[in-house]
C-alpha positions in Angstrom: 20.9 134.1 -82.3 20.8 130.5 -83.2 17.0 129.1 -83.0 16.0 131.9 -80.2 13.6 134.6 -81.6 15.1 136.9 -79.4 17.4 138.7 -76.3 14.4 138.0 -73.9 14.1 134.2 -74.5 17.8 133.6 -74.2 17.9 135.7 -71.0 14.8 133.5 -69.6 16.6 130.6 -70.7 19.8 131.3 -68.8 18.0 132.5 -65.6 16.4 129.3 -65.5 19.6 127.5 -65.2 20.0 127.2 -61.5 22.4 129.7 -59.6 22.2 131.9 -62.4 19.8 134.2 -60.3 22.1 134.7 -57.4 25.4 135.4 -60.1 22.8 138.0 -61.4 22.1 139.5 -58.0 25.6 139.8 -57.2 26.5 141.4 -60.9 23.6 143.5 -59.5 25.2 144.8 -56.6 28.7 145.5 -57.6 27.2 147.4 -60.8 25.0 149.7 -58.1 28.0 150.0 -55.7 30.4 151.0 -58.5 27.7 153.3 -60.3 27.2 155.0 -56.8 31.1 156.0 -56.2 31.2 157.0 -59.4 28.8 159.5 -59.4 30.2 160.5 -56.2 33.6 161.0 -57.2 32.5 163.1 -60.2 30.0 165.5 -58.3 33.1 166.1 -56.3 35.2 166.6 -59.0 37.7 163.8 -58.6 39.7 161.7 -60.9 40.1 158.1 -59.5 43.3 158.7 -58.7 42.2 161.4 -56.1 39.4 159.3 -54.7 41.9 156.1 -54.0 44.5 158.5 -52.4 42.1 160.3 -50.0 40.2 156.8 -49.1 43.7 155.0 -49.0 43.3 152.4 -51.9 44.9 152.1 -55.3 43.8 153.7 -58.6 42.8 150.5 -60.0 41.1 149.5 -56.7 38.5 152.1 -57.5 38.5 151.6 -61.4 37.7 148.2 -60.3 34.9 149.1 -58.2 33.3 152.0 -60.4 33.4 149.3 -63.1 31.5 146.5 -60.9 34.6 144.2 -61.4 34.7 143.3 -57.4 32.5 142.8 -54.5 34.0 145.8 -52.4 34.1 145.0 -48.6 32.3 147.1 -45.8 35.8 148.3 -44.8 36.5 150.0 -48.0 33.3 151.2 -48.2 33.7 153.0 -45.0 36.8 154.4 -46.4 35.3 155.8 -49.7 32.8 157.2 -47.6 35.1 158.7 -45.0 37.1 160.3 -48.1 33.5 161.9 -49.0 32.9 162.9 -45.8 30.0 160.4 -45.9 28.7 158.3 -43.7 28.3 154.5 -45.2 24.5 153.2 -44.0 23.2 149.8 -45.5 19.7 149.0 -46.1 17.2 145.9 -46.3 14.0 146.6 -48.2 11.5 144.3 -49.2 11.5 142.7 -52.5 8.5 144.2 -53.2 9.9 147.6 -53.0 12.8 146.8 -55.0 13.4 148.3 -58.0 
C-alpha cells in the first residue's frame, strides 16, 4: 500500500474526503437489507428463485438485493415481507445505540 502503513490509515484517509461518509452509510444499509432477506430466505428454505416468485420480483432482483447491489424501495420490501408472511416495520435509533 504505497506510503500508508496500513488498511486503517487509508480507510481514515478516504472517509475524510467529504461525502464519503454518507456513500459509506448507504453501502451500510443495502449490505444490512440484503444480509437480512437472505437469512430469511434460507431459514425458510428458499432458493432466490422461490423468494422473487412468491414476492413478485425477478431472480436477479433479489440476487441484487441479498448482494447489497441496490437500494430496495419500501414497496418491495413490503412485498418480500408479505412473501414471508412478515410484517415490514422501520426503525430510528439513536446514533448512540447504533451498532
Amino acid at each position: 500500500m504505497d506510503e500508508r502503513s496500513s488498511w486503517a490509515e487509508m480507510r481514515a484517509e478516504v472517509m475524510g474526503r467529504p461525502g464519503a461518509a454518507a456513500v459509506y452509510e448507504a453501502a451500510r444499509i443495502r449490505f444490512e437489507l440484503g444480509e437480512a432477506v437472505r437469512a430469511l430466505r434460507e431459514e425458510s428454505g428458499w432458493t432466490q428463485s422461490e423468494l422473487a416468485d412468491r414476492a413478485g420480483l425477478k431472480q436477479p432482483a433479489v440476487a441484487r438485493l441479498e448482494a447489497g447491489g441496490t437500494m430496495p424501495t419500501i414497496p418491495m420490501l413490503e412485498r418480500i415481507a408479505e412473501a414471508f408472511q412478515m410484517r415490514l416495520t422501520v426503525e430510528f435509533q439513536p446514533l448512540s445505540k447504533a451498532g
